[in-house]
C-alpha positions as CSV (number, residue, x, y, z in Angstrom):
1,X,71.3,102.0,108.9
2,X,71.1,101.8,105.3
3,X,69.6,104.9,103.1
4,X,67.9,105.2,99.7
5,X,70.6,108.5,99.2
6,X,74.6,108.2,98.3
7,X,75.9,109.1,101.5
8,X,79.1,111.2,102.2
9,X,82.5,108.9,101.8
10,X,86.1,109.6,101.6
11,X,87.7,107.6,98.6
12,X,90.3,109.9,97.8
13,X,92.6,112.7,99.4
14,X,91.5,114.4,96.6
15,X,88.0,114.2,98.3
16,X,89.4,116.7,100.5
17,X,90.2,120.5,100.7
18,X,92.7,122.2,101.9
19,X,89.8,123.3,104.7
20,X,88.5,120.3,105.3
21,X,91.4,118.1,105.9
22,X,92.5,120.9,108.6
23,X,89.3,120.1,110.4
24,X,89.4,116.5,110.3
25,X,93.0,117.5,112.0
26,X,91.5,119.6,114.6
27,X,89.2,117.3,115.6
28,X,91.6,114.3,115.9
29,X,93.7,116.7,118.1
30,X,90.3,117.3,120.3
31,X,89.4,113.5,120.9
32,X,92.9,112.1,120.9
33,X,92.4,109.0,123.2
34,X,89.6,109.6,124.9
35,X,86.9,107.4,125.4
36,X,83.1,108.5,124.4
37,X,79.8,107.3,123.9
38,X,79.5,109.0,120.2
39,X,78.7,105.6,118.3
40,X,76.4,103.6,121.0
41,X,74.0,102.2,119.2
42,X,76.3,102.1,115.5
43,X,77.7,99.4,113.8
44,X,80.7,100.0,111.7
45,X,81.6,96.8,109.4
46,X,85.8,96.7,108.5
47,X,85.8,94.7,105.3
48,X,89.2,93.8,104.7
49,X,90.7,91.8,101.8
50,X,94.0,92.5,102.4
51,X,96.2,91.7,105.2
52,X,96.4,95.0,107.6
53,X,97.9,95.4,110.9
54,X,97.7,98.9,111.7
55,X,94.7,100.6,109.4
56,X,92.4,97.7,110.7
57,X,92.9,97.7,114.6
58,X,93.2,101.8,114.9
59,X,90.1,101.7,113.2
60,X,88.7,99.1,115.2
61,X,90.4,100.5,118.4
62,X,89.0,103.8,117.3
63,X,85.2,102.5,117.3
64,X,85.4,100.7,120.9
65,X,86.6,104.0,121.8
66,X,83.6,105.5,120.8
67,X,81.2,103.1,122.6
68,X,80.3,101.4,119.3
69,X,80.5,97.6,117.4
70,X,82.4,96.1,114.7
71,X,81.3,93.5,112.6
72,X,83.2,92.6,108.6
73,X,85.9,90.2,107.7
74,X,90.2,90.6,108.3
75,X,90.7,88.3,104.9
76,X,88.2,86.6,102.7
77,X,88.8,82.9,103.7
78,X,85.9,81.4,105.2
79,X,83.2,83.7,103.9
80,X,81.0,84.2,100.9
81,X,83.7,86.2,98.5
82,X,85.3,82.3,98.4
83,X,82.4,81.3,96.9
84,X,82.7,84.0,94.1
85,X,80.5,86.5,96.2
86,X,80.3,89.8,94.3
87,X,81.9,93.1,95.7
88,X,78.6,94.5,94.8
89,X,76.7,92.2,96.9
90,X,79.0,92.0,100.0
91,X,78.5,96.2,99.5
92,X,74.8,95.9,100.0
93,X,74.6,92.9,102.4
94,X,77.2,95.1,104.8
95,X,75.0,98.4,104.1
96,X,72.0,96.6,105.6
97,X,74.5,95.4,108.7
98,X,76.4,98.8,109.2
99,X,75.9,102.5,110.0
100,X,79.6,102.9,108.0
101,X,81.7,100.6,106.2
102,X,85.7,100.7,105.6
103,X,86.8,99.1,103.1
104,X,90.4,97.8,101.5
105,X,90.5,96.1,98.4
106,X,93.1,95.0,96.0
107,X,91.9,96.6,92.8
108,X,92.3,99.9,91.9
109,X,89.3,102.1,92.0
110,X,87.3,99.5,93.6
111,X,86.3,101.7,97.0
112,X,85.0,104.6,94.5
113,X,82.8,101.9,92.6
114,X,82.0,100.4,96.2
115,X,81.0,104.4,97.7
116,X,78.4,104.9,94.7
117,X,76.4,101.8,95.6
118,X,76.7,102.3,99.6
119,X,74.1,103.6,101.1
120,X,76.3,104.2,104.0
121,X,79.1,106.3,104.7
122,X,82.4,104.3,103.5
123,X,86.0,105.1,104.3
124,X,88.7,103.8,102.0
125,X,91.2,102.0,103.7
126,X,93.3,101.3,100.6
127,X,92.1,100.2,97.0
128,X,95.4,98.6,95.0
129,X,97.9,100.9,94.6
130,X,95.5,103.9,94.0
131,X,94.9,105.5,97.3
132,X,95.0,105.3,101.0
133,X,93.5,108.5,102.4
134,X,93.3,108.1,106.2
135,X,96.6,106.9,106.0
136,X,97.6,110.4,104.2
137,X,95.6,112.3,107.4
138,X,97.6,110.5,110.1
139,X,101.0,111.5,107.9
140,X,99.4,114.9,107.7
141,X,98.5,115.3,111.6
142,X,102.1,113.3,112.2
143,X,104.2,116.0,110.2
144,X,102.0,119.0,111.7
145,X,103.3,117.9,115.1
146,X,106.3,117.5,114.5
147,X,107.1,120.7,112.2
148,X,104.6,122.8,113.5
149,X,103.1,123.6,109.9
150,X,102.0,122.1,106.4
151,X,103.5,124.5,104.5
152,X,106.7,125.4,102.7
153,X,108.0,122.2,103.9
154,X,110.9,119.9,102.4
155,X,109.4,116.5,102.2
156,X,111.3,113.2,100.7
157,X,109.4,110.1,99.7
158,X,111.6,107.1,99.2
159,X,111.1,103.5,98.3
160,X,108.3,101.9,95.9
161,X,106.9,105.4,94.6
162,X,105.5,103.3,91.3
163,X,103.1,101.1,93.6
164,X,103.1,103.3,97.1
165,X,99.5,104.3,97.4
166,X,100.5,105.8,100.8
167,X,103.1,108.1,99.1
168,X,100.3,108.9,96.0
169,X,98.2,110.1,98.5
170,X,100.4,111.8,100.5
171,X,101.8,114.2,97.3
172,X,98.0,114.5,96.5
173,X,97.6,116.1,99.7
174,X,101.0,118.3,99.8
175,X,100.1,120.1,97.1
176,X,97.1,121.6,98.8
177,X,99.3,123.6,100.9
178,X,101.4,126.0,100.1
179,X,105.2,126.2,99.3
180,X,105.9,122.4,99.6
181,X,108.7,120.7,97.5
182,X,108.7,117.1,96.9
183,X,111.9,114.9,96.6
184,X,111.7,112.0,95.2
185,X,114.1,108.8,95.4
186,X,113.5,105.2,94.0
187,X,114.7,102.7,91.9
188,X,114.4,103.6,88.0
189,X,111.8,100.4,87.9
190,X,109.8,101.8,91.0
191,X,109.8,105.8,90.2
192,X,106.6,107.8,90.8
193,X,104.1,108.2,88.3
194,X,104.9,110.9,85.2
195,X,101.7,111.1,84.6
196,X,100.9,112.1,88.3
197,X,103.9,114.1,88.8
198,X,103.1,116.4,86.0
199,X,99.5,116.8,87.7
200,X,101.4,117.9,90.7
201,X,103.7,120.1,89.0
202,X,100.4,121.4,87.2
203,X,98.8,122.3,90.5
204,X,101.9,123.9,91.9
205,X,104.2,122.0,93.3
206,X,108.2,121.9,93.0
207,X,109.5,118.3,92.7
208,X,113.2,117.3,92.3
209,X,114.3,113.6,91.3
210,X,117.4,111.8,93.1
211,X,118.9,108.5,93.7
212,X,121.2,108.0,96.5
213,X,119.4,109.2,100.0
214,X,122.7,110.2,100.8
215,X,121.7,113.4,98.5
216,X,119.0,115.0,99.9
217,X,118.8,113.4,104.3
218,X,120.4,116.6,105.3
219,X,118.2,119.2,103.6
220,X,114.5,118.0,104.1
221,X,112.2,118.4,106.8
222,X,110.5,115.2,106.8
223,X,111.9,111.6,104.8
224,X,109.0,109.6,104.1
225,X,110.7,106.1,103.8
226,X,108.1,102.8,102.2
227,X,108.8,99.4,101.8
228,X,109.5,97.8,98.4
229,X,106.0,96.1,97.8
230,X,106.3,92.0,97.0
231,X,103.1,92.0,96.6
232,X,102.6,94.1,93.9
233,X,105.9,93.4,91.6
234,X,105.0,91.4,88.9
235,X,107.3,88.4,89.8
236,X,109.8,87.3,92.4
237,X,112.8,88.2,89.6
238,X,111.7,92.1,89.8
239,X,111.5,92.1,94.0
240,X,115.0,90.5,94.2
241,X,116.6,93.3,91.4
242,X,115.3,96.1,93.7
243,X,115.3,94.6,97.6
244,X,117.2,96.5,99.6
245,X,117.7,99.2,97.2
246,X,117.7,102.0,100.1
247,X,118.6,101.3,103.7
248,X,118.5,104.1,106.2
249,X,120.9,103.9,108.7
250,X,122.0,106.5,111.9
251,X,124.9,107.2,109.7
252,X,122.5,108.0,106.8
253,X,120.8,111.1,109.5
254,X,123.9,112.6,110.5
255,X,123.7,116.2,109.6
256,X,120.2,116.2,109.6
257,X,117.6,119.6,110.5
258,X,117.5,118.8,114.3
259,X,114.1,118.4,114.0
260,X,113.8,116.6,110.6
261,X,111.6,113.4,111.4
262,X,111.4,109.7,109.7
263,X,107.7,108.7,108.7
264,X,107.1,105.1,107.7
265,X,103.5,103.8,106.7
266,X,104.7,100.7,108.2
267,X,105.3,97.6,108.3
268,X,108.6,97.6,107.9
269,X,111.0,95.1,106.4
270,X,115.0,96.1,105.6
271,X,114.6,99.7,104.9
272,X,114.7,101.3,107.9
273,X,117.5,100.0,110.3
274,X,117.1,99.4,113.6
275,X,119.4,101.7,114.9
276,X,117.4,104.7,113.6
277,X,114.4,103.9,116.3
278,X,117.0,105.2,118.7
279,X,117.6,108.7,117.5
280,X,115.5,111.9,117.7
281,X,114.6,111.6,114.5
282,X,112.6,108.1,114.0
283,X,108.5,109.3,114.7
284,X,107.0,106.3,112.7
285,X,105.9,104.3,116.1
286,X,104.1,107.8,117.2
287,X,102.7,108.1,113.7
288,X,101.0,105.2,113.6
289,X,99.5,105.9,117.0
290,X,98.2,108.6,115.6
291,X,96.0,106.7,113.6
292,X,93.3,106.2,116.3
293,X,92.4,109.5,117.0
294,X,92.5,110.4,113.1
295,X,90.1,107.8,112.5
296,X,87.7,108.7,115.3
297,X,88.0,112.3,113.8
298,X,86.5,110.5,110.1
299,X,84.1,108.5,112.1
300,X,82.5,111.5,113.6
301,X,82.6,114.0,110.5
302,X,81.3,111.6,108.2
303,X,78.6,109.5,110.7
304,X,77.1,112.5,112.9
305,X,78.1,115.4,110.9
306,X,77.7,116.7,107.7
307,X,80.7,119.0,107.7
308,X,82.7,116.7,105.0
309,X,81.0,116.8,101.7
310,X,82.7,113.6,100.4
311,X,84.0,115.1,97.3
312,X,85.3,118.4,96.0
């Protein structure tokens, strides 16, 4: 339960080195599946106030998996945070509950804030559209599986690159490896960050910009495709100028690396058409299974280890 010491978290890919992200991989490819007995006796509390499909059931599937309980909240209707509950108090009332805590939250920089009060080890499972860490390790543990490698690799991150925190932590965690160039394609309104894209080009890293998809499918390794986030565009006007603004189709892949491979955080909405789940290419339906034994891999490293320091 709860101690009087900050205890080891993961807010950030940036957390991470290069080392230690290969060991969280190592040890997701050693569990896999698997059932254990790791966490009998642990409680791990999923406080969610966003709607998630896939981050919240992989981790949930992952702690049954290890013989341990859940206990938090899948949206904030009918608990205290509807009655103005604090972040900081739901922190320390969950600390008391839990062994670990994974949290999502709306507002950026919110799961670093909640990481310094916890008491307990706690897993970012998105915070606005900073970061989404565990997300980036299943991306990273999908494209080493695929490509055989994390290096010198051709990757292309399409969609809403402005409010993607799946694609922010993704280039975060590229540019730890060597020899890996970045393409970028969006709408002029949804374009990555300058600001972070001259961090990356400070660290290293070749980027190139384009617009059509058409450009760039038949000379990358991986296409990273994203939805165009509702939820985040400041009004209904902006969503409707950019809906639709990329569709990969099987048309789109012809001429593709034979073993190029379509990642998609999911869920998906228009971007990704359906006739791409039937080629060799489409891998997102395996990627998100490999969410499960990623997040086992972070359960066990951060709850009964002390092999991942939390921060660089």
């Amino acid at each position: 339960m709860a101690t009087a010491t900050r205890a080891a978290s993961l807010v950030s890919i940036r957390d991470l080195s290069r080392a230690e992200m290969e060991r969280v991989l190592e040890v997701a490819a050693e569990m896999g599946h698997a059932r254990s007995d790791e966490l009998h006796g642990k409680q791990v509390a999923l406080l969610f106030y966003e709607p998630s499909t896939r981050t919240r059931n992989s981790f949930l599937t992952a702690v049954h998996q290890m013989g341990g309980t859940v206990c938090g909240f899948d949206n904030t209707e009918g608990t205290s945070v509807q009655k103005g509950e604090t972040l900081h108090d739901t922190i320390k009332m969950f600390e008391a509950y839990s062994d670990a805590i994974v949290l999502r939250h709306p507002r950026d920089g919110a799961a670093r804030w909640a990481a310094d009060l916890s008491g307990v080890p706690l897993i970012n499972a998105g915070d606005g559209k900073n970061q989404h860490p565990t997300q980036t390790l299943l991306d990273l543990f999908s494209m080493r599986a695929t490509q055989g490698r994390l290096d010198n690799l051709h990757v292309a991150l399409t969609g809403d690159l402005k409010y993607g925190r799946t694609v922010h932590s993704l280039a975060d965690a590229l540019a730890e490896f060597r020899g890996n160039v970045l393409h970028l394609v969006a709408p002029p309104t949804l374009e990555f960050p300058a600001q972070h894209a001259a961090e990356l080009r400070a660290r290293g890293m070749e980027i190139h910009q384009h617009r059509r998809l058409e450009d760039i499918a038949r000379e990358v390794d991986v296409l990273y495709v994203t939805r165009i986030q509702r939820e985040r565009l400041p009004d209904e006007t902006e969503y409707e100028k950019v809906r639709g603004s990329y569709r990969l189709t099987a048309a789109t892949l012809e001429g593709a690396k034979d073993n190029m491979r379509v990642l998609h955080p999911l869920p998906r909405v228009d971007e990704i058409a359906a006739d791409v789940d039937a080629t060799k290419h489409a891998y997102y339906f395996e990627q998100a299974r490999n969410g499960i034994p990623v997040r086992k891999a972070l359960l066990r490293l951060l709850m009964l280890t002390d092999e991942l320091a939390g921060e660089k």
